[in-house]
MIGU-270478 format. One line per 3 residues: number of its first residue (from 1); their letters; for each residue x, y, z of C-alpha. Coordinates in steps of 0.001 Angstrom, whole numbers, plus 500000, padded with zeros to 6 digits. Each point is the difference from the previous one (the first is absolute). Layout:
! residues N
NUM	A	X Y Z ~ ...
END
This chain:
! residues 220
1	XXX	721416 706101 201874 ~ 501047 496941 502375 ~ 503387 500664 499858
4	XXX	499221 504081 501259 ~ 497797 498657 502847 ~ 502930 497391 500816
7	XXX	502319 502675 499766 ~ 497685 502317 502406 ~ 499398 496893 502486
10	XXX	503910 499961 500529 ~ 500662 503808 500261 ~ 497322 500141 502626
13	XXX	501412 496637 501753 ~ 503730 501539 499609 ~ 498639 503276 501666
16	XXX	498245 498184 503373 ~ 503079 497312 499997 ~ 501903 504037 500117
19	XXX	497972 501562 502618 ~ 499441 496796 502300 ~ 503719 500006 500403
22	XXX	500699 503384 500615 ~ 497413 500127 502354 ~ 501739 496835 501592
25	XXX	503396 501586 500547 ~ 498487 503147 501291 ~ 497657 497887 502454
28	XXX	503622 497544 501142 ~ 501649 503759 501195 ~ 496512 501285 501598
31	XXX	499680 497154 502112 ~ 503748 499409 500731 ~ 499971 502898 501776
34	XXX	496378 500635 501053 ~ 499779 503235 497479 ~ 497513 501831 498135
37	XXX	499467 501096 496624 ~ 496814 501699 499413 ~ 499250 501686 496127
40	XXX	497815 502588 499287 ~ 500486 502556 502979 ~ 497834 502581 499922
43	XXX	502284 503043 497922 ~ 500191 503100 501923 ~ 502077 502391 498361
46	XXX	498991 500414 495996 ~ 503023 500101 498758 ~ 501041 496404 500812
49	XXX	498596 496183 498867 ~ 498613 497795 502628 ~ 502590 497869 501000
52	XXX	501049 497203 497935 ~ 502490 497263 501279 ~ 502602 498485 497791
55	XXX	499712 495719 499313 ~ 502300 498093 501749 ~ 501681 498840 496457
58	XXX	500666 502774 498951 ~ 501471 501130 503204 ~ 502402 496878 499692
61	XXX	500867 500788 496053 ~ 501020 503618 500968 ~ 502145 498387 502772
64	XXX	501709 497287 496972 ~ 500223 502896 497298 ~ 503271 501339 501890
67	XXX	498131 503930 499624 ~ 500622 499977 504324 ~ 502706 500326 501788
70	XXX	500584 498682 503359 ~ 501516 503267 501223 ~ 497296 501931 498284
73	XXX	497701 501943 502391 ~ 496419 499501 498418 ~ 496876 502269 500961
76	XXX	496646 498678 499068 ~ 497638 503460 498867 ~ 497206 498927 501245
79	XXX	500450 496966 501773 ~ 496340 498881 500988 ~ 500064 496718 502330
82	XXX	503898 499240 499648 ~ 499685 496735 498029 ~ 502310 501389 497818
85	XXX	503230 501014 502724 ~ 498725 496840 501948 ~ 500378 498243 496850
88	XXX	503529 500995 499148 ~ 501493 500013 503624 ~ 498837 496183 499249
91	XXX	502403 500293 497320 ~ 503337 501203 501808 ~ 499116 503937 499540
94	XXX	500842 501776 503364 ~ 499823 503990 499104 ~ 496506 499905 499493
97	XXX	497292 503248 500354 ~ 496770 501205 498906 ~ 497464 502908 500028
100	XXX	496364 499615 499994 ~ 497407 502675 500054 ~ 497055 498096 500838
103	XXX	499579 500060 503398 ~ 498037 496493 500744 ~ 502572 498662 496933
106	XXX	502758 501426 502574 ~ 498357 498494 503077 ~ 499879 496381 498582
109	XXX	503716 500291 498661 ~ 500647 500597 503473 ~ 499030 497134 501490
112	XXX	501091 497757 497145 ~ 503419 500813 500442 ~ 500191 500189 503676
115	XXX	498467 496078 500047 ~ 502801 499611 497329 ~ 502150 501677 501694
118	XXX	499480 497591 503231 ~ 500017 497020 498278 ~ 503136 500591 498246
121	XXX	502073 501921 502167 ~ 500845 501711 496603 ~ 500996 503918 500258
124	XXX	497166 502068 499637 ~ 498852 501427 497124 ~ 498993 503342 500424
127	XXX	496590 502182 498657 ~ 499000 503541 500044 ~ 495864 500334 499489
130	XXX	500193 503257 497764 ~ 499781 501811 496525 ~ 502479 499119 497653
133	XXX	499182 503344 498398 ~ 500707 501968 502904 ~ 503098 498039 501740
136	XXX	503880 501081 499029 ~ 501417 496343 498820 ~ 502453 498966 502129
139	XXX	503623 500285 498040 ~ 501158 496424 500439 ~ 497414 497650 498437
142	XXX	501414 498741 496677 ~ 497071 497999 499169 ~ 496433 501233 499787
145	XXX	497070 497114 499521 ~ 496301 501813 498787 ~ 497162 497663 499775
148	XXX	498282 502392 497732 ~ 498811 502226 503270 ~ 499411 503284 498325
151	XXX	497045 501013 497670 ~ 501313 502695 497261 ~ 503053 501070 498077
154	XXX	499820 503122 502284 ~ 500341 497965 503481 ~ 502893 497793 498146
157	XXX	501735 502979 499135 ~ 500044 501698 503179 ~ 501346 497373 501606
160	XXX	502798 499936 497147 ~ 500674 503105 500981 ~ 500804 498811 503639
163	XXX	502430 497618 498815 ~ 501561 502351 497611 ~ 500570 502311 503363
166	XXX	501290 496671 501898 ~ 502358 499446 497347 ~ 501409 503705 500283
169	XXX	501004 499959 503678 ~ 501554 496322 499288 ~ 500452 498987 497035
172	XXX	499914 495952 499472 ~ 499386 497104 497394 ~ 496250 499470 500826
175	XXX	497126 497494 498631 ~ 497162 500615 499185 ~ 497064 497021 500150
178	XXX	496317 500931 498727 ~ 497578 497363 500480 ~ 496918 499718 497572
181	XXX	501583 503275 497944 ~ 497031 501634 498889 ~ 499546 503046 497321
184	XXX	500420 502436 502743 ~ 503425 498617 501730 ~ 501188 498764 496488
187	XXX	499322 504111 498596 ~ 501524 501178 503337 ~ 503000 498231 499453
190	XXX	500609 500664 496262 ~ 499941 503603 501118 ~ 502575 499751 502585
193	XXX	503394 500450 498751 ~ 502122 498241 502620 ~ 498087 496472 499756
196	XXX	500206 497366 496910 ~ 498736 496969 499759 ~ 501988 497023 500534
199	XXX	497772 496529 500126 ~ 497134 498209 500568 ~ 499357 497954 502587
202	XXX	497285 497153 498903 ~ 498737 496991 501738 ~ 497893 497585 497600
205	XXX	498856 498132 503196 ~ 497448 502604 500170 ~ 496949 501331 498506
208	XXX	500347 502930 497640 ~ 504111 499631 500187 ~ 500054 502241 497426
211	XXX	498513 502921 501673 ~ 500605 498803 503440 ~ 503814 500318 499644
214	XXX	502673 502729 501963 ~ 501688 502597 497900 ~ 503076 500564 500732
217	XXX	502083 504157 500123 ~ 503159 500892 500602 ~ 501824 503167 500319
220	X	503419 498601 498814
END
């Protein structure tokens, strides 16, 4: 019984020790550059999650694992306060986008990256505030980053369907990079013929690595 509670006292220990520095190396990039990151925006569209950012270790694992390419153009799906293109601009990435549908999500993104943007003198990264559901895909992203921002299989799979219809007009090695897969984006893409899994991204730095981890598609 001493040796459980021992073993208990250390997983919950291990799990603050986890937390305290992720929370850390998210705080060093908000206040290097005066940002925001705010969770739990009010959802206004039912068919998408709240917003959920992506830890900073993770962020720099993905960068290690050698899944991105420099040359790759990546498009964050639902891109909430930009921590995540702010994040990997940090890194060396320069063809950066996203897409958010959230409107006071959009608004904050905004300013994040134009006080980035002015601090750095990096090239901007550019955002569109509208429905992923509802907007073509442009035809020369080859990397697509979703922090789990849609609710159902049937959201998921109409936005497959998009980027089946992207591929048509130009057809390209693409990657695919699901965030927190869920049931419904993990049944979406076992359904879709032109996407297969590849590899796991996992950071053990974090709480719940095992389901906090990035999925990785290709089309190749």
């Amino acid at each position: 019984m001493f040796d459980i509670k021992l073993a208990k006292y250390f997983e919950r220990k291990s799990e603050h020790l986890k937390e305290k520095y992720c929370r850390k190396l998210l705080y060093r990039l908000v206040q290097k550059y005066d940002l925001e990151e705010i969770v739990n925006i009010p959802n206004e569209n039912k068919h998408y999650n709240p917003y959920q950012g992506t830890t900073m270790p993770l962020i720099k694992t993905l960068a290690e694992s050698g899944v991105l390419d420099r040359e790759d153009h990546i498009l964050d799906v639902g891109c909430g306060t930009g921590i995540f293109l702010i994040a990997l601009s940090e890194l060396g990435y320069r063809n950066l986008s996203g897409i958010e549908v959230n409107q006071n999500s959009y608004a904050l993104c905004q300013t994040n990256l134009k006080k980035y943007a002015e601090k750095t003198k990096t090239t901007k990264i550019s955002i569109l505030c509208c429905d992923a559901i509802e907007t073509p895909i442009s035809d020369d992203v080859t990397c697509f980053y979703l922090a789990n921002p849609f609710y159902d299989k049937e959201t998921y799979t109409k936005w497959l369907n998009n980027l089946s219809t992207s591929l048509e007009r130009n057809p390209r090695p693409i990657k695919l990079l699901i965030y927190f897969p869920t049931v419904a984006s993990t049944d979406a893409l076992r359904a879709c013929a032109s996407m297969k899994f590849s590899t796991s991204i996992i950071c053990k730095q974090q709480v719940c690595w095992r389901c906090m981890r990035i999925d990785v598609y290709t089309n190749n």
